[in-house]
DRENPADO-600377 format. One record per atom (N, C-alpha, C, O): residue number from 1; atom name; x, y, z. Coordinates in steps of 0.05 Angstrom, whole numbers. Atoms other than C-alpha are relative to their C-alpha. Example, Ala and Ser with C-alpha at 12.3 -4.5 7.8 and 13.67 -1.06 7.14 Angstrom:
{r 1, N, {18, -24, 0}}
{r 1, CA, {246, -90, 156}}
{r 1, C, {18, 24, 0}}
{r 1, O, {39, 24, 13}}
{r 2, N, {-16, -24, -1}}
{r 2, CA, {273, -21, 143}}
{r 2, C, {-15, 22, 14}}
{r 2, O, {-5, 44, 18}}
This chain:
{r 1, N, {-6, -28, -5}}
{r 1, CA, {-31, -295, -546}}
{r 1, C, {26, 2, 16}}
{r 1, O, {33, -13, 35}}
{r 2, N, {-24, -2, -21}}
{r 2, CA, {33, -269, -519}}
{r 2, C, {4, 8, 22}}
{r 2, O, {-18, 14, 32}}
{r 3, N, {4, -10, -30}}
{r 3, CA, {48, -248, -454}}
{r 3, C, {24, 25, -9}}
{r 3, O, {41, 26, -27}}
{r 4, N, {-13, -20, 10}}
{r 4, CA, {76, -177, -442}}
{r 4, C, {33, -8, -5}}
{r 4, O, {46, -3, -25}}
{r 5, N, {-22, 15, -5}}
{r 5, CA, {140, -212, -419}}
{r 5, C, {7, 2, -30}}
{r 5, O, {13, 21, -44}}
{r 6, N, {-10, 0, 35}}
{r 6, CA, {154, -236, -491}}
{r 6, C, {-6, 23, -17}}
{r 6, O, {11, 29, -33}}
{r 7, N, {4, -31, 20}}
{r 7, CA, {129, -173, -528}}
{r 7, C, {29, 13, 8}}
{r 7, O, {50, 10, -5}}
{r 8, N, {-26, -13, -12}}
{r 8, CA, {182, -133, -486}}
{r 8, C, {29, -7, -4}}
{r 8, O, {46, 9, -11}}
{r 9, N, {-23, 21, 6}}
{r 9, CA, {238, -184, -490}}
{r 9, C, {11, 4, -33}}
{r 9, O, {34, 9, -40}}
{r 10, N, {-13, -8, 24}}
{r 10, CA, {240, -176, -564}}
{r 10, C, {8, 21, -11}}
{r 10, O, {12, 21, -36}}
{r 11, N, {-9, -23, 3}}
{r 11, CA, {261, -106, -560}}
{r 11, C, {26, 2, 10}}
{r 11, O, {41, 18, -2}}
{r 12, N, {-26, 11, -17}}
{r 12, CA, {323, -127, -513}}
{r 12, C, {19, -21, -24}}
{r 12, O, {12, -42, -34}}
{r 13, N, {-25, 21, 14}}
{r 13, CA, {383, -158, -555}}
{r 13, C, {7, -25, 12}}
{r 13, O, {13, -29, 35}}
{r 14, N, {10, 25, -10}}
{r 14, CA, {379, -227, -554}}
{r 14, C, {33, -9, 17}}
{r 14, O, {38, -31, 27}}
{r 15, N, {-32, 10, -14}}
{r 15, CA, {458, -230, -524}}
{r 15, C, {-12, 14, 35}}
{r 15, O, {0, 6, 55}}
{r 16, N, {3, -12, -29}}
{r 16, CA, {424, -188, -457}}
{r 16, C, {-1, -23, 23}}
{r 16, O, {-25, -26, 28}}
{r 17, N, {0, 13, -33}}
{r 17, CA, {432, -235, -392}}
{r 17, C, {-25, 6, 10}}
{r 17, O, {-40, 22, 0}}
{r 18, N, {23, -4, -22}}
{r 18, CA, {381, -240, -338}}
{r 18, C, {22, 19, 11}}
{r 18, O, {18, 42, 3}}
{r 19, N, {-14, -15, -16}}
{r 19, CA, {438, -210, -295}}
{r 19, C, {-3, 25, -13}}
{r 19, O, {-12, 44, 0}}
{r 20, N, {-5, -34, 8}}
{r 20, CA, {450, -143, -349}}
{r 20, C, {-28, 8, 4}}
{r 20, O, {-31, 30, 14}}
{r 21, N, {32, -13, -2}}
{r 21, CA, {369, -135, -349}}
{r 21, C, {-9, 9, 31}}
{r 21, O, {-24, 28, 37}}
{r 22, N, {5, -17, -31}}
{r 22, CA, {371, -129, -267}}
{r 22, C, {14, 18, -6}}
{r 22, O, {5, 40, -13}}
{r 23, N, {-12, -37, -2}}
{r 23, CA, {423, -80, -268}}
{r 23, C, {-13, 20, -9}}
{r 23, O, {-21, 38, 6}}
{r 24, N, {10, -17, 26}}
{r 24, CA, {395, -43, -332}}
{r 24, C, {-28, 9, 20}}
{r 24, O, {-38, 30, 13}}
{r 25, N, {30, -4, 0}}
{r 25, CA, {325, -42, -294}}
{r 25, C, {9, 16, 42}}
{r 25, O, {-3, 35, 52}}
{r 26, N, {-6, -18, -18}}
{r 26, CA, {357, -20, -224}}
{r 26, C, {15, 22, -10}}
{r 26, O, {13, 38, 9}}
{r 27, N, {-22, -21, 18}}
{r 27, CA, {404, 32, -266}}
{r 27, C, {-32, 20, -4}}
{r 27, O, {-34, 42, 8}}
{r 28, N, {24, -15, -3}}
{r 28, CA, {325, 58, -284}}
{r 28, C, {-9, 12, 19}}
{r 28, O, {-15, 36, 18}}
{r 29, N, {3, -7, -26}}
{r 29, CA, {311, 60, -215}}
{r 29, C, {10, 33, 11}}
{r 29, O, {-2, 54, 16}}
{r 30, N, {-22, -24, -13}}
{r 30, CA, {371, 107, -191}}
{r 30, C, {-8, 23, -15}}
{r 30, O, {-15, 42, -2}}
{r 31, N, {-5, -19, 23}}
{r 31, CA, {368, 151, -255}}
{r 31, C, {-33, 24, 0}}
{r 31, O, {-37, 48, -5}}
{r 32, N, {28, -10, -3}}
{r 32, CA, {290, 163, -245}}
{r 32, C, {-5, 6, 28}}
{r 32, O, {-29, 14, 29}}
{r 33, N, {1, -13, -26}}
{r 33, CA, {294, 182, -170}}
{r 33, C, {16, 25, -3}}
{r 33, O, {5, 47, 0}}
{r 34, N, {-18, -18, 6}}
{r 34, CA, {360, 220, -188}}
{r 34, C, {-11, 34, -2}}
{r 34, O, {-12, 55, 10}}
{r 35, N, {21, -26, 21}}
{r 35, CA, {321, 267, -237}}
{r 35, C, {-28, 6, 12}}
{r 35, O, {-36, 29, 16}}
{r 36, N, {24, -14, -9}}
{r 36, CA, {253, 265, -211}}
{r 36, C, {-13, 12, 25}}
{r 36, O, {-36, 16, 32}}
{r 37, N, {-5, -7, -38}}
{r 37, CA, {270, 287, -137}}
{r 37, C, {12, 26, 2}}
{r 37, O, {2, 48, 8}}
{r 38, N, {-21, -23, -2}}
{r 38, CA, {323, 331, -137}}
{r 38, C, {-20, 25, -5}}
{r 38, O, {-37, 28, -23}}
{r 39, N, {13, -24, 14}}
{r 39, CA, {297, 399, -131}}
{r 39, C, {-19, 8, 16}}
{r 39, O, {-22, 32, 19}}
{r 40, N, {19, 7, -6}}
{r 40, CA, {238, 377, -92}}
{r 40, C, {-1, 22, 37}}
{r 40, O, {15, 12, 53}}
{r 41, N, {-8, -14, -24}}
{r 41, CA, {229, 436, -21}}
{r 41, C, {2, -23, 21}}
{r 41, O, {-13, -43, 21}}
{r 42, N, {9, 14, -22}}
{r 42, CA, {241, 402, 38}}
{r 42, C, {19, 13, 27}}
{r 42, O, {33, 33, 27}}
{r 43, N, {-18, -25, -26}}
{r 43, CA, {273, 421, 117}}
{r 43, C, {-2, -30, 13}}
{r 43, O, {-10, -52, 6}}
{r 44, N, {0, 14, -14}}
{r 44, CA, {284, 387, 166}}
{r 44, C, {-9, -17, 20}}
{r 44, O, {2, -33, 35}}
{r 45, N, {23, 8, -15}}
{r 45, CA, {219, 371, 195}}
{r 45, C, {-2, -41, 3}}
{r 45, O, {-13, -50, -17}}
{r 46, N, {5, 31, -1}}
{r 46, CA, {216, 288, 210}}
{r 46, C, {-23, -15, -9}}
{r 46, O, {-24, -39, -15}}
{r 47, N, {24, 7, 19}}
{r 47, CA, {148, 285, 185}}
{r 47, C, {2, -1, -30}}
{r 47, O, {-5, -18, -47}}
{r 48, N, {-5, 5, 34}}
{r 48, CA, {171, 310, 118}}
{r 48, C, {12, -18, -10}}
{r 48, O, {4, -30, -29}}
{r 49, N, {-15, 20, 7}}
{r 49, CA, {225, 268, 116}}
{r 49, C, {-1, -33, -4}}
{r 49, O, {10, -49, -19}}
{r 50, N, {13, 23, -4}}
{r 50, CA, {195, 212, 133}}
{r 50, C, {-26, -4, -27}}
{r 50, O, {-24, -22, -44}}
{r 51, N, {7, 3, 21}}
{r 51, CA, {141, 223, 84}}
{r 51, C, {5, 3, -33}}
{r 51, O, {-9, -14, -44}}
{r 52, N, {-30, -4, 18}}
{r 52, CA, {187, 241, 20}}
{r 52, C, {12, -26, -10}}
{r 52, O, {17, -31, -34}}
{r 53, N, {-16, 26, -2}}
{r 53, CA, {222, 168, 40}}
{r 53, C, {-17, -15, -12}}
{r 53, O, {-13, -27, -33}}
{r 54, N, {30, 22, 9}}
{r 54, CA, {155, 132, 31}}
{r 54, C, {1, 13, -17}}
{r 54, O, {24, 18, -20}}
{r 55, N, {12, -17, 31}}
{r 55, CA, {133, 170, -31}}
{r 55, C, {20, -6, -20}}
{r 55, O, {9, -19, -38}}
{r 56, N, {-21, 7, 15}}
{r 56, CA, {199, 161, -69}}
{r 56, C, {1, -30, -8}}
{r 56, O, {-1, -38, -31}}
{r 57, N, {-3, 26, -9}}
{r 57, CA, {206, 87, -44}}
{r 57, C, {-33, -19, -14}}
{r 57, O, {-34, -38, -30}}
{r 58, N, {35, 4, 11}}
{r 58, CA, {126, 70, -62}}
{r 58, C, {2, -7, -21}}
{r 58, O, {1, -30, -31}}
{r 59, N, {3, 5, 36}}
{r 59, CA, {132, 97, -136}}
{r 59, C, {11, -8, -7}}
{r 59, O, {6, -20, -28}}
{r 60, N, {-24, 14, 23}}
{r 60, CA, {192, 73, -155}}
{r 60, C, {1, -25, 5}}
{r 60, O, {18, -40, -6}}
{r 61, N, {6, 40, -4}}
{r 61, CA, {168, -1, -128}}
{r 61, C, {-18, -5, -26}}
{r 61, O, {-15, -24, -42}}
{r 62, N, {24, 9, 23}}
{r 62, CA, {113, 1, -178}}
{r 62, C, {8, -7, -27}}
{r 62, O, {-4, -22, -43}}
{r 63, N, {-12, 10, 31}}
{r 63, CA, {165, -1, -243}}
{r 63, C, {-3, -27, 1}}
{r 63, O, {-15, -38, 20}}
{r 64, N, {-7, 32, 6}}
{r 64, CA, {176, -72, -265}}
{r 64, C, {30, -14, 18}}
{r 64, O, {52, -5, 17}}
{r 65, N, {-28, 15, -8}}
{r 65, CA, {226, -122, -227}}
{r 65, C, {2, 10, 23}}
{r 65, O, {19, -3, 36}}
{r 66, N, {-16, -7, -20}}
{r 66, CA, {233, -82, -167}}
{r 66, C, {-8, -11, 24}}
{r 66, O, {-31, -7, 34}}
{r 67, N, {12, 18, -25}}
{r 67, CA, {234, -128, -106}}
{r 67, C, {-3, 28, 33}}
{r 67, O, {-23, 31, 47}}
{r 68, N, {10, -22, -9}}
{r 68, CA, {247, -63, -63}}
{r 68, C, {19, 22, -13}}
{r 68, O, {33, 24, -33}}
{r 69, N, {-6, -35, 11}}
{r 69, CA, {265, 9, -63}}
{r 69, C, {9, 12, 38}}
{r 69, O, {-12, 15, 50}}
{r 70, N, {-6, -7, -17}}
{r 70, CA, {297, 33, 5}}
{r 70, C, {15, 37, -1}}
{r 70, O, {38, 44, -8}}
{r 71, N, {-18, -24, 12}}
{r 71, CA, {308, 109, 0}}
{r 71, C, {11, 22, 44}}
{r 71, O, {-5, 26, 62}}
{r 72, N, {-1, -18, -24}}
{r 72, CA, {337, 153, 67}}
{r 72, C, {8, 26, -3}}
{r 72, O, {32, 28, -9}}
{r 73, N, {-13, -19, -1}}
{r 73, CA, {343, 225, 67}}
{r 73, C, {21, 3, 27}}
{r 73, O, {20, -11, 47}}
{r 74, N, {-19, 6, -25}}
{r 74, CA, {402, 241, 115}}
{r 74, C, {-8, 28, -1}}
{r 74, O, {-6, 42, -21}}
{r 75, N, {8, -22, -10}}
{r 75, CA, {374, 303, 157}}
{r 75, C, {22, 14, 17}}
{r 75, O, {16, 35, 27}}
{r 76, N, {-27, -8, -10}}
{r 76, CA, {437, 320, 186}}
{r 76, C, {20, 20, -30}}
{r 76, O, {38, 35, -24}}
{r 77, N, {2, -19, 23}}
{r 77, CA, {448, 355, 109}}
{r 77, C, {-6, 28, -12}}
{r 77, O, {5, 46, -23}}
{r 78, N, {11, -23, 6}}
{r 78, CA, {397, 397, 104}}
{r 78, C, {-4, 18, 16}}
{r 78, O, {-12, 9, 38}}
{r 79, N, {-10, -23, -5}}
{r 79, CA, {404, 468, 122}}
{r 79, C, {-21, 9, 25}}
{r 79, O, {-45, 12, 18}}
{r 80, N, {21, -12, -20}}
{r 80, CA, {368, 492, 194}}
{r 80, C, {-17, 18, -11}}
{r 80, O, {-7, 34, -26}}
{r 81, N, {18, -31, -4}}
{r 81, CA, {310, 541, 192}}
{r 81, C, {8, 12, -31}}
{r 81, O, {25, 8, -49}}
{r 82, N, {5, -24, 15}}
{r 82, CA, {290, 595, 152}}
{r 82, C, {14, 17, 7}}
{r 82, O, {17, 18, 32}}
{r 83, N, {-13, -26, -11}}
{r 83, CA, {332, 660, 151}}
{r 83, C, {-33, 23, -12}}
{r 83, O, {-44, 40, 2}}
{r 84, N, {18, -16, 15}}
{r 84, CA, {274, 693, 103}}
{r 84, C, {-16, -11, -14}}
{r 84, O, {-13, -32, -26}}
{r 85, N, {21, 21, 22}}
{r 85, CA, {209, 679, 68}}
{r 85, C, {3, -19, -18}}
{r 85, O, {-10, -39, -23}}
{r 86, N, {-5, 7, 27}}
{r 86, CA, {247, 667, 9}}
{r 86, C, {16, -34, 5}}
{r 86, O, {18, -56, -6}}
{r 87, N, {-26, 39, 1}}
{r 87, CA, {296, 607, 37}}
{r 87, C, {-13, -14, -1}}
{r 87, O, {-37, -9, 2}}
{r 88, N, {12, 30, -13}}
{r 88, CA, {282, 539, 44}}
{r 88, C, {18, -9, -19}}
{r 88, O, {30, 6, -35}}
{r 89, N, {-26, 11, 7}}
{r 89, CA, {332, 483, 21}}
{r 89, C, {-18, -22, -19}}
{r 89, O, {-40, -31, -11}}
{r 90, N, {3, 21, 19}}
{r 90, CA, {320, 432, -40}}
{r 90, C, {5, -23, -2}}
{r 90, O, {29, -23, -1}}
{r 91, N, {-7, 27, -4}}
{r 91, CA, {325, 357, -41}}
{r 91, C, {21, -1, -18}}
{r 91, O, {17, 7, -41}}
{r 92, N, {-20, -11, 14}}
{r 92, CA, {393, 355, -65}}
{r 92, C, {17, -30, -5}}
{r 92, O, {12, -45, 14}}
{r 93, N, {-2, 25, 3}}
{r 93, CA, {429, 288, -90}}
{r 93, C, {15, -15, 32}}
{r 93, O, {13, -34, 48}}
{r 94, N, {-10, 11, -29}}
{r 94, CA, {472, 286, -34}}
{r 94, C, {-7, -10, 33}}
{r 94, O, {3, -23, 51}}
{r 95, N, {14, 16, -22}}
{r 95, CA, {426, 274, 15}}
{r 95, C, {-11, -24, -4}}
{r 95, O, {-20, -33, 17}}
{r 96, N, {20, 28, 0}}
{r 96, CA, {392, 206, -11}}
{r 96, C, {32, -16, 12}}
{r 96, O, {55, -9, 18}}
{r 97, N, {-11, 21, -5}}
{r 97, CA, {417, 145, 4}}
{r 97, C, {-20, -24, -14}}
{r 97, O, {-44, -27, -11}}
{r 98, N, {24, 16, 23}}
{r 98, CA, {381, 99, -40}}
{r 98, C, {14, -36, -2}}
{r 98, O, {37, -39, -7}}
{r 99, N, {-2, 23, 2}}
{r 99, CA, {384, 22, -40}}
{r 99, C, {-22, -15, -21}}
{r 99, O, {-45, -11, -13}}
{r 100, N, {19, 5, 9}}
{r 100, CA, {343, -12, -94}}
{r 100, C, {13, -30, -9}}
{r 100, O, {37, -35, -15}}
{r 101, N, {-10, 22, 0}}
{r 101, CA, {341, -83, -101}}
{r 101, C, {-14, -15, -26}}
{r 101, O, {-38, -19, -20}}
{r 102, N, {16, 8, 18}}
{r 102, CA, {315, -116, -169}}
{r 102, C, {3, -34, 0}}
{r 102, O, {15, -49, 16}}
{r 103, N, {1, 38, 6}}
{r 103, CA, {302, -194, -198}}
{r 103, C, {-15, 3, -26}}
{r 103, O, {-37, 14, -31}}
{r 104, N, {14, 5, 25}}
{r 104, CA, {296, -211, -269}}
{r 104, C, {11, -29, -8}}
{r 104, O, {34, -33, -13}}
{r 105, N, {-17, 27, 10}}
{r 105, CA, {304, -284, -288}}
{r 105, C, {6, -19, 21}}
{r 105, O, {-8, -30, 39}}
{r 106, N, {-19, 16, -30}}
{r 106, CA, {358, -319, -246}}
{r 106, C, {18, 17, 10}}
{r 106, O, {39, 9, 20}}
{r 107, N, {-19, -8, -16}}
{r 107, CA, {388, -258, -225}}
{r 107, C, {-14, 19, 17}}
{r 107, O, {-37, 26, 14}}
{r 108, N, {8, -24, -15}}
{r 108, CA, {382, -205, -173}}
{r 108, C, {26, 15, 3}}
{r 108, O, {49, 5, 3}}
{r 109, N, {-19, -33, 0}}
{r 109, CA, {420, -133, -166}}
{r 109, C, {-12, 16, 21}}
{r 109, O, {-34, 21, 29}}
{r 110, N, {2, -22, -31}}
{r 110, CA, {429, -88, -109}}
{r 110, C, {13, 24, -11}}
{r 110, O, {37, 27, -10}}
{r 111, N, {-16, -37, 17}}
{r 111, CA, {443, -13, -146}}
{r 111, C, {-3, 11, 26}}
{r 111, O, {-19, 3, 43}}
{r 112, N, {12, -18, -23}}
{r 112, CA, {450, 42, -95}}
{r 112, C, {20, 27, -7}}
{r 112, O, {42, 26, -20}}
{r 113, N, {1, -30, 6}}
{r 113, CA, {461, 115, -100}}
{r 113, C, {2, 13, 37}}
{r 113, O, {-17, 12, 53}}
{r 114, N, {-1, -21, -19}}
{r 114, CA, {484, 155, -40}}
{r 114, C, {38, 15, -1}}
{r 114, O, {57, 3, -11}}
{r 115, N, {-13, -16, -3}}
{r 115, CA, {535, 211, -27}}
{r 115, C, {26, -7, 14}}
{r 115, O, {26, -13, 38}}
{r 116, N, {-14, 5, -14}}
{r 116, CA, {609, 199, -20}}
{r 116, C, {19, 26, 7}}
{r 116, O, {32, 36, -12}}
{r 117, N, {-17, -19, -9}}
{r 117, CA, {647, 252, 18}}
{r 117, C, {32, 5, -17}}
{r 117, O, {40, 26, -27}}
{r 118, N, {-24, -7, 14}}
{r 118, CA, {719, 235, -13}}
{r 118, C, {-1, 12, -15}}
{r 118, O, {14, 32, -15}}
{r 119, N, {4, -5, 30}}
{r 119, CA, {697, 249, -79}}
{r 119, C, {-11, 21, -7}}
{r 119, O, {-7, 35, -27}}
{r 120, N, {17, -16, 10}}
{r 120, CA, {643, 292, -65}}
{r 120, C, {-12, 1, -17}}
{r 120, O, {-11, 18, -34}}
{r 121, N, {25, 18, 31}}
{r 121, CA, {593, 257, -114}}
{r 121, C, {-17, -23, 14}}
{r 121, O, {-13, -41, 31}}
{r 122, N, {22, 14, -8}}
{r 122, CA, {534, 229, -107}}
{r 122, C, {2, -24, -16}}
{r 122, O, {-8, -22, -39}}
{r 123, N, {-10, 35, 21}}
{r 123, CA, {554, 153, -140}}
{r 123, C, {-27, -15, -1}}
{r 123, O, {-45, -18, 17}}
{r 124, N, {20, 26, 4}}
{r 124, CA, {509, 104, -170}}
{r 124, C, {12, -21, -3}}
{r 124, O, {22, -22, -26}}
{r 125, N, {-8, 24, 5}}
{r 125, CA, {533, 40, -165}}
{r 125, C, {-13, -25, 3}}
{r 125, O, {-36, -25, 12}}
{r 126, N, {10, 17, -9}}
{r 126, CA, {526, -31, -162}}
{r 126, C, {16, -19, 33}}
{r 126, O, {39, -23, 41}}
{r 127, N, {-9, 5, -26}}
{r 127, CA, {529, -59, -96}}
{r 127, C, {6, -33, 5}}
{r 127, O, {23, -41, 21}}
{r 128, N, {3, 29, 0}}
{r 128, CA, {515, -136, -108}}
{r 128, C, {-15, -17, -16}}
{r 128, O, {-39, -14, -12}}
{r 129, N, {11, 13, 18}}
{r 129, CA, {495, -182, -158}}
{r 129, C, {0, -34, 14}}
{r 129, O, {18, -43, 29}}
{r 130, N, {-4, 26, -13}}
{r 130, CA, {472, -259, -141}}
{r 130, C, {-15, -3, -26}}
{r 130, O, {-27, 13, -40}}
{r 131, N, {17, 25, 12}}
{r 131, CA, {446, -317, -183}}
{r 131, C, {-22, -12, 17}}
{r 131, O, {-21, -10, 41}}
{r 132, N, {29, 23, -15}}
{r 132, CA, {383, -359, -159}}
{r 132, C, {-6, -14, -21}}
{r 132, O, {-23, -31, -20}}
């Protein structure tokens, strides 16, 4: 019987690296916090924030490959207080800061996603790639 490993694998082009499959699988990571966060109410409270970090960080450990998941909202962002029932401020890309670290094979990848002022864009990049 096969293991999922090999099922999976033969869907991947057989030229793919261990190294492009970390990235490719941290690149999931970023892309699936990105989208499934954003949007999300939150304030400035330290409890929230704090829980939000964990919750993000948690699920997105559970994909495949991911050794961790380090996410920080930066609360210095989001908007004081309520003016009216209606306000409250949205988890917005520019507040993460996101570190995610994967391992497939003999490689590992460090993707990370946070907010650069020059640019004013929230970047996904890669941060570091090693062999083992």
């Amino acid at each position: 019987m096969k293991s999922i490993e090999e099922v999976v694998k033969k869907y991947f082009d057989k030229s793919v690296t261990d190294r492009e499959r970390a990235i490719f699988e941290g690149g999931i990571a970023l892309g699936a916090i990105y989208h499934q966060f954003t949007g999300i109410p939150i304030s400035k409270d330290r409890d929230v924030i704090k829980t939000l970090e964990e919750s993000i960080s948690r699920s997105m450990k559970l994909q495949p490959y991911r050794e961790s998941v380090k996410v920080k909202i930066d609360a210095d962002m989001i908007k004081a207080g309520k003016s009216h029932t209606y306000d409250y401020e949205t988890l917005k890309g520019r507040h993460l800061d996101v570190r995610v670290k994967t391992r497939y094979g003999n490689a590992k990848a460090t993707v990370r996603m946070r907010y650069i002022p020059e640019i004013d864009f929230t970047l996904m990049y890669i941060e570091k790639l090693e062999e083992i």
